[in-house]
C-alpha positions as CSV (number, residue, x, y, z in Angstrom):
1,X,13.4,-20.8,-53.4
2,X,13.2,-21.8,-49.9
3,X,10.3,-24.4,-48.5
4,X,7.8,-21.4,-47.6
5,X,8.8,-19.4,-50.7
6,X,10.4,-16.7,-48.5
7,X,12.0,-13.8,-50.1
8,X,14.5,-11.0,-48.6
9,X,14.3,-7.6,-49.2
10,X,17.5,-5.5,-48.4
11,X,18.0,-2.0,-47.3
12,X,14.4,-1.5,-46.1
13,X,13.5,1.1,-43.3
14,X,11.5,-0.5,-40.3
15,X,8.3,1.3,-38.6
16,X,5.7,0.1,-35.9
17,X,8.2,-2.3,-34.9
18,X,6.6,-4.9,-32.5
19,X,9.2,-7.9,-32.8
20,X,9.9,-8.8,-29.2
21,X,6.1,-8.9,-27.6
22,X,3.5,-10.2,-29.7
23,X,0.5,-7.6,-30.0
24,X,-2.7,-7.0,-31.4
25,X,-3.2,-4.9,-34.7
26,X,-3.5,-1.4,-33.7
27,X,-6.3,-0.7,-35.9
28,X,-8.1,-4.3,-34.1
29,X,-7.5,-3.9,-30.5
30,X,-9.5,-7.6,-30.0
31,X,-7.4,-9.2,-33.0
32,X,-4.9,-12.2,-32.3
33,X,-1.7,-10.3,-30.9
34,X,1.3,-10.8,-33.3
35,X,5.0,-9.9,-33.9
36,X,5.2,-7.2,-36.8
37,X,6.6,-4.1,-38.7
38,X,5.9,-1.8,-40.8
39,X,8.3,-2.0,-43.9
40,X,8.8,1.1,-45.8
41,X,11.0,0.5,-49.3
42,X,12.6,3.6,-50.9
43,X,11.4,4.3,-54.1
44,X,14.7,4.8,-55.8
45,X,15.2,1.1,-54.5
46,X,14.5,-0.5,-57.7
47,X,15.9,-3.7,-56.8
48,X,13.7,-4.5,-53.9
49,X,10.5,-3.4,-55.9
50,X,11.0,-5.6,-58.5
51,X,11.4,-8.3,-56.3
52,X,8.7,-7.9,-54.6
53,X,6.5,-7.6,-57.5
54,X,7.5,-10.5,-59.0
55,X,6.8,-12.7,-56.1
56,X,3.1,-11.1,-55.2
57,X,2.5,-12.0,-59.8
58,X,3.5,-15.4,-58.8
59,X,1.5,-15.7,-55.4
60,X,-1.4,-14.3,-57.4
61,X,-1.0,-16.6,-60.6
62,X,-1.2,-19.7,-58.0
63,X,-3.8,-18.2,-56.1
64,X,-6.4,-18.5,-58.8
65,X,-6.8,-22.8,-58.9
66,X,-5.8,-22.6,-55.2
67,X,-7.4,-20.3,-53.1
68,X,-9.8,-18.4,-55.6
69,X,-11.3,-21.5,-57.2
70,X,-10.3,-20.6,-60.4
71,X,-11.5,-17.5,-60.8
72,X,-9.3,-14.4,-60.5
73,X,-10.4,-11.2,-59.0
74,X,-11.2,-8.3,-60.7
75,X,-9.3,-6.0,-57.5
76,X,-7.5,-8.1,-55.4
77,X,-6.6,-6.4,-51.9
78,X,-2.4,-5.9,-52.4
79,X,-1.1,-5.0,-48.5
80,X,1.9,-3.1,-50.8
81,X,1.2,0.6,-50.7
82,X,2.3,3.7,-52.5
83,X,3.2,6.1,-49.5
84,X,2.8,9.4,-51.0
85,X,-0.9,7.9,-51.7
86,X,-4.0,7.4,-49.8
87,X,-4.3,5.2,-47.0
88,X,-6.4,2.2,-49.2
89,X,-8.8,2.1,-45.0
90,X,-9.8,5.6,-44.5
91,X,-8.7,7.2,-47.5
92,X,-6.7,9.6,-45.0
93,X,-2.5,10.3,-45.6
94,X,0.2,8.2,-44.7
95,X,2.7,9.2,-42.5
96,X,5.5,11.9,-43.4
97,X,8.1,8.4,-43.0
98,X,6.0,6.7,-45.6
99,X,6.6,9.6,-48.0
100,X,8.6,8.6,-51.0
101,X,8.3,4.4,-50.3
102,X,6.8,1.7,-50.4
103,X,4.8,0.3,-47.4
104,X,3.6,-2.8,-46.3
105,X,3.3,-4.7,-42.6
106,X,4.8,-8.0,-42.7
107,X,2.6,-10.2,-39.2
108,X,3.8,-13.4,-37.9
109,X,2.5,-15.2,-34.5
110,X,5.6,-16.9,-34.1
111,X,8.5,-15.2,-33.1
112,X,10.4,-13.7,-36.3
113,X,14.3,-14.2,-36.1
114,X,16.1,-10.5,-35.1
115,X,20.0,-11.0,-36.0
116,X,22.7,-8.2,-36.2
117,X,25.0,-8.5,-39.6
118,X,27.2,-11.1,-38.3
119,X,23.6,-13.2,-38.2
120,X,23.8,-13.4,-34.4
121,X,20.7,-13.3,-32.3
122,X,19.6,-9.7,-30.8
123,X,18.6,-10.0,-27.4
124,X,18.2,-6.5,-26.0
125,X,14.8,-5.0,-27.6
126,X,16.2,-1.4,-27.0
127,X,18.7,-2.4,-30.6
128,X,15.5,-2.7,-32.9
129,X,13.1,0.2,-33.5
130,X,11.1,2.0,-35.5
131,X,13.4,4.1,-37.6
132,X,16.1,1.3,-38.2
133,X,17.6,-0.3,-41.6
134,X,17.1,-3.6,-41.7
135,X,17.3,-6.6,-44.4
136,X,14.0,-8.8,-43.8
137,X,12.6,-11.8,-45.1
138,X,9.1,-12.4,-45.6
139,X,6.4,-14.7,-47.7
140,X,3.6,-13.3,-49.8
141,X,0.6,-15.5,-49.5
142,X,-2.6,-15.2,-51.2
143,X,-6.0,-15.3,-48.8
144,X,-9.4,-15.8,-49.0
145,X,-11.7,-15.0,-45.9
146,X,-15.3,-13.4,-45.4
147,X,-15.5,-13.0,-48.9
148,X,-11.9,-10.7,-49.3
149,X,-9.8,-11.7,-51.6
150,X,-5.9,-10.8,-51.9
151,X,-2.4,-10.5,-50.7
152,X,-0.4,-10.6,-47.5
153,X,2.9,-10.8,-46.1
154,X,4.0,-13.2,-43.3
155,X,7.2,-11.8,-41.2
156,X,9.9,-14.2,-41.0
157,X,12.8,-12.6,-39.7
158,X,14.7,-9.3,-39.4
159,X,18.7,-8.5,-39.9
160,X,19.4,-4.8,-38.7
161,X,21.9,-2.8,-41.1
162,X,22.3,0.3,-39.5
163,X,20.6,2.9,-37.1
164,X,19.2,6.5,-38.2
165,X,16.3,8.7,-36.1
166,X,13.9,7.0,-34.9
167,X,10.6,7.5,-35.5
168,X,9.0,8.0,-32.3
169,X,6.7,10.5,-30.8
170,X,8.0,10.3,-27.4
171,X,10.0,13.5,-25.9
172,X,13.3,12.4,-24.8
173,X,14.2,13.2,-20.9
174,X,17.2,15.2,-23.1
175,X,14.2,17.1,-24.5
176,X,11.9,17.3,-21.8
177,X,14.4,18.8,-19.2
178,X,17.8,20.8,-18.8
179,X,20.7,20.0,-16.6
180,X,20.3,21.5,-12.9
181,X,23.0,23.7,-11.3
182,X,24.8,21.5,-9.1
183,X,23.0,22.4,-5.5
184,X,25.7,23.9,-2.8
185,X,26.2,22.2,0.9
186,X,24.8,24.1,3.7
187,X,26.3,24.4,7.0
188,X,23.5,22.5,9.4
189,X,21.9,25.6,11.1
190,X,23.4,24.7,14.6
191,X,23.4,27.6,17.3
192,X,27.2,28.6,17.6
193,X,27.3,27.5,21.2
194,X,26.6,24.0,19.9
195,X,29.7,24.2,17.4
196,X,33.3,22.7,18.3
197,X,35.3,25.9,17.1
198,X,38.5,23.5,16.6
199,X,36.5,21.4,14.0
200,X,33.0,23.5,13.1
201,X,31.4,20.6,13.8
202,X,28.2,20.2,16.1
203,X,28.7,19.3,19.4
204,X,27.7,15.6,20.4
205,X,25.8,14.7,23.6
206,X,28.3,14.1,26.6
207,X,29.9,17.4,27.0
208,X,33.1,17.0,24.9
209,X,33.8,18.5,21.4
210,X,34.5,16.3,18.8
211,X,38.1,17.5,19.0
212,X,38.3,16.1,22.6
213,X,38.3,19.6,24.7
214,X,35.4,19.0,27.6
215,X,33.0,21.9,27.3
216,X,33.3,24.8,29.6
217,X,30.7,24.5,32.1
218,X,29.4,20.7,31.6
């Protein structure tokens, strides 16, 4: 187990993703900005709930003589949500992508790692979005503050997998707009005494075509 009991969670769907600018939470406008995502698990992904269970039991077990003076909880606050449930805030829906996963937001005010599959640094922000597949790693940790007790996740790093559709609510330019007719050259709207009938081109000061006849009568 590594120093800050980080764990990684593979084949995960990203939303919300905020890793290159840190920001404050959306639903706390006046909060510390921070680097985060939104980290949806598939259901059918055993493997990663399992893991992730396990390490929020163990947080949770050290929590009581550590952070909840010995004294465990009746309801502790868990940031892992069912996605076809209610939102735990408001009591409202989650999001049609949360439908079917598990969903959690993983915060760090440090810069998180972003790595493609060969492990090497991303550096252009327009690679990670929401509606990626990524492998993360992140660290469960147990909190007690203003009288809430429970369970968060601190983002440590991102490794994209693969790309799908992202999940975005902006119209495309593609979407927005259709290809214009190419527009056809006009002839400049030159009086035909002002045209070189050699070339059909207009006439330049001086009193010589641009072919190199003089003008009759200049």
């Amino acid at each position: 187990m590594p120093a800050n009991n980080a764990i990684t969670i593979n084949e995960v769907r990203l939303s919300y993703t905020n890793l290159f600018q840190p920001k404050p939470p959306f639903n706390n406008p006046t909060g510390d900005p921070k680097y985060s995502t939104t980290i949806l698990v598939p259901k059918n992904n055993a493997t990663a709930k399992a893991i992730i269970d396990q390490e929020i039991a163990r947080v949770m077990n050290a929590a009581v003589s550590s952070k909840w003076g010995g004294v465990r909880p009746p309801q502790p606050a868990i940031c892992v949500h069912d996605g076809d449930g209610p939102r735990p805030s408001d009591g409202s829906s989650f999001g049609e992508e949360c439908k079917g996963c598990w969903v959690f937001t993983a915060s760090s005010k440090q810069p998180p790692f972003v790595v493609d599959g060969q492990v090497q640094p991303i550096i252009d922000p327009t690679q990670i979005y929401s509606g990626m597949w990524a492998n993360v790693s992140v660290t469960f940790y147990a909190y007690n503050s203003a009288g809430k007790k429970g369970i968060g996740c601190a983002l440590n790093g991102v490794q994209k997998l693969r790309d799908d559709t992202p999940l975005s609510s902006r119209v495309t330019a593609q979407e927005a707009f259709q290809v214009l007719p190419a527009a056809t050259p006009q002839a400049p709207a030159y009086p035909a005494s002002e045209i070189d009938p050699f070339t059909g081109q207009p006439i330049p000061q001086g009193g010589y075509y641009p072919s190199g006849f003089p003008v009759m009568g200049v």
